[in-house]
C-alpha positions as CSV (number, residue, x, y, z in Angstrom):
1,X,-3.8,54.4,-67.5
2,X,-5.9,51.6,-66.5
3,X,-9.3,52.3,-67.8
4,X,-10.5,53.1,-71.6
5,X,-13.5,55.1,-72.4
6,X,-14.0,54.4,-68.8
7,X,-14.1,50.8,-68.4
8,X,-11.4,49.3,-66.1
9,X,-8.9,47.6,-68.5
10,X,-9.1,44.7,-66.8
11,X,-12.6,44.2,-68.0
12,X,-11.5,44.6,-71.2
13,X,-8.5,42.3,-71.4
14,X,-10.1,39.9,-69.2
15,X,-12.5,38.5,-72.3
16,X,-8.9,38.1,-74.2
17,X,-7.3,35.5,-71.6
18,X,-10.9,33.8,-71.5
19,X,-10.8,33.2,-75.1
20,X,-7.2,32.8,-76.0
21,X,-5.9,30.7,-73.3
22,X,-8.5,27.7,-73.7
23,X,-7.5,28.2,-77.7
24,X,-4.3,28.3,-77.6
25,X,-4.3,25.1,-75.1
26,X,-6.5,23.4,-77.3
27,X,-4.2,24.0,-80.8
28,X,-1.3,22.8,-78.6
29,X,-2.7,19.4,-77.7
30,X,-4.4,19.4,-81.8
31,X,-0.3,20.2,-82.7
32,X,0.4,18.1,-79.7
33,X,-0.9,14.6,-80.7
34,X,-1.4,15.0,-84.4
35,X,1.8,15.4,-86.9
36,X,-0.5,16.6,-89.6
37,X,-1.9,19.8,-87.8
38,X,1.2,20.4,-86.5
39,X,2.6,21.2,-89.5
40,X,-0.1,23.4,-90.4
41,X,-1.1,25.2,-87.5
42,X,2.3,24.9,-85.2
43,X,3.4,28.4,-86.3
44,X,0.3,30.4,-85.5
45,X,-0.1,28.8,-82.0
46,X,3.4,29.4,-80.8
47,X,2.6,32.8,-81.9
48,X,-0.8,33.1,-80.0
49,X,1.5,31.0,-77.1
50,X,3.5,34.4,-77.0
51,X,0.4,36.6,-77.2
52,X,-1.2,35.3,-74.1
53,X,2.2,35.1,-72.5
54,X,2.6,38.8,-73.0
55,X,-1.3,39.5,-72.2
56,X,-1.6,37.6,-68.8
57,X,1.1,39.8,-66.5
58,X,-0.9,42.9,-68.2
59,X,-4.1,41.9,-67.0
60,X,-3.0,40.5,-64.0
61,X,-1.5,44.3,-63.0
62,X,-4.7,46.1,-64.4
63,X,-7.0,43.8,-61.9
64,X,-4.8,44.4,-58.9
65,X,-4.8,48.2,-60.0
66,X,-9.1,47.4,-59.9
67,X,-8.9,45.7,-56.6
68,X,-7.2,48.6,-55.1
69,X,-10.4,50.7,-56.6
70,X,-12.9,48.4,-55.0
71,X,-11.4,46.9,-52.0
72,X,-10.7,43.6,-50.8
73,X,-13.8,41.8,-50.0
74,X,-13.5,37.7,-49.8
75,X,-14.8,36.9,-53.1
76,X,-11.8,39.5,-54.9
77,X,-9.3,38.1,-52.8
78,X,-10.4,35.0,-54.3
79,X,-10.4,35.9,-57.5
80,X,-7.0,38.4,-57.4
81,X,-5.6,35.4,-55.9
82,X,-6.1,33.0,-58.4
83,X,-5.8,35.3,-61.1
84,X,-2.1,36.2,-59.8
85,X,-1.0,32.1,-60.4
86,X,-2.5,32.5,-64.1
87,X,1.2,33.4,-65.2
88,X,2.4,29.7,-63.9
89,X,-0.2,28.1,-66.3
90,X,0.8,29.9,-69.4
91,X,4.1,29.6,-69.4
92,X,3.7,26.4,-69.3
93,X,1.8,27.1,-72.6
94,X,4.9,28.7,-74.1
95,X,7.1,26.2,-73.2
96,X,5.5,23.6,-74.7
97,X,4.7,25.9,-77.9
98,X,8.4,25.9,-78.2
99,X,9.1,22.3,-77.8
100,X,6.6,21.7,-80.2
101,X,7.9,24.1,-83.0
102,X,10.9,22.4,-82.4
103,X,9.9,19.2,-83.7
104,X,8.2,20.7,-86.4
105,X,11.9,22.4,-87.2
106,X,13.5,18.7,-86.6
107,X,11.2,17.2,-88.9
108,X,11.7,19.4,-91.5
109,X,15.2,19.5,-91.5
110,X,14.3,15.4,-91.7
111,X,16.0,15.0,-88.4
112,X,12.9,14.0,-86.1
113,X,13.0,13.0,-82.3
114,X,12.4,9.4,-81.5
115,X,9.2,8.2,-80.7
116,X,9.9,8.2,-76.7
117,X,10.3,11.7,-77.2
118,X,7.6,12.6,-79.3
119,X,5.2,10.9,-77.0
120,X,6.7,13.1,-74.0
121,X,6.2,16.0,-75.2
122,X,2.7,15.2,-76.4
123,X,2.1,14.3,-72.8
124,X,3.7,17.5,-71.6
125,X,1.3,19.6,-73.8
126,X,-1.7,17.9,-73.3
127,X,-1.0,18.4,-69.5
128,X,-0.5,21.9,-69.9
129,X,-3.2,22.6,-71.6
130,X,-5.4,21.0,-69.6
131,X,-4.0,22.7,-66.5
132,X,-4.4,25.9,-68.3
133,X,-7.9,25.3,-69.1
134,X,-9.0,24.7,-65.9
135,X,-7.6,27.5,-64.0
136,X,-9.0,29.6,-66.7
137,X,-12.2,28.6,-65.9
138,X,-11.6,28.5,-62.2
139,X,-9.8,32.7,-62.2
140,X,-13.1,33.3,-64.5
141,X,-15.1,31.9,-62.2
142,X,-14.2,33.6,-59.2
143,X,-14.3,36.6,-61.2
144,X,-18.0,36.1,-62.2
145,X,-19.1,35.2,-58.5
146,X,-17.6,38.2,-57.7
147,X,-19.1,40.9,-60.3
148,X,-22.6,38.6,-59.6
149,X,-22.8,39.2,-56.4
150,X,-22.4,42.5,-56.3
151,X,-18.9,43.1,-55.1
152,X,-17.6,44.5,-58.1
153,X,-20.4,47.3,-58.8
């Protein structure tokens, strides 16, 4: 179940969160802090905000299914570790994907939130994002150290 022409899936869906998490964070803050691209790209993000949402606890179970394959050395632990808090980052993502589509919903209705408002949740996004971002990088980094060094061959 957790391998595909004999590649762990992890592997696989790994090079998804890598690539869609920093986009999706980065069209959230775009959405964000700019009216106009909000209301040309708000739609698609939220959409990819539900996509990763939906891919992380996938590839979150198919690595733990891989570390019970290769063991536990240090550097997996590492990794499995911060790969298991991935789901607190995206949601996050989500969240803020919704807060943001509501706005766009307000505004088009020609009801839009005050400016307090709007500046909190642009501040809430771009916090998000950027928190997703970096533990992106810092899962796929423990990840890489891991394969690199050997552990995961």
């Amino acid at each position: 179940m957790w391998t595909f022409h004999g590649l762990p899936v992890h592997v696989l869906l790994v090079h998804g969160i890598v690539v869609l998490v920093p986009l999706t964070a980065v069209l959230l803050i775009v959405c964000g802090v700019w009216p106009a691209a909000r209301r040309r790209f708000i739609w698609p993000t939220a959409a990819l905000a539900v996509l990763v949402t939906a891919l992380t606890p996938l590839t979150i179970e198919a690595g733990e299914w891989l570390q019970q394959r290769l063991g536990s050395p240090p550097l997996i632990d590492q990794h499995a570790h911060l790969g298991g808090q991935m789901l607190y980052f995206v949601v996050p993502l989500l969240i803020t994907a919704a807060l943001l589509v509501l706005v766009q919903v307000r505004e088009g209705r020609g009801k839009p939130l005050g400016r307090a408002l709007l500046v909190l949740v642009a501040v809430l996004t771009v916090a998000a994002g950027s928190a997703a971002m970096v533990q992106t990088y810092r899962v796929g980094d423990s990840g890489a150290r891991a394969v690199w060094s050997g552990v995961g061959s």
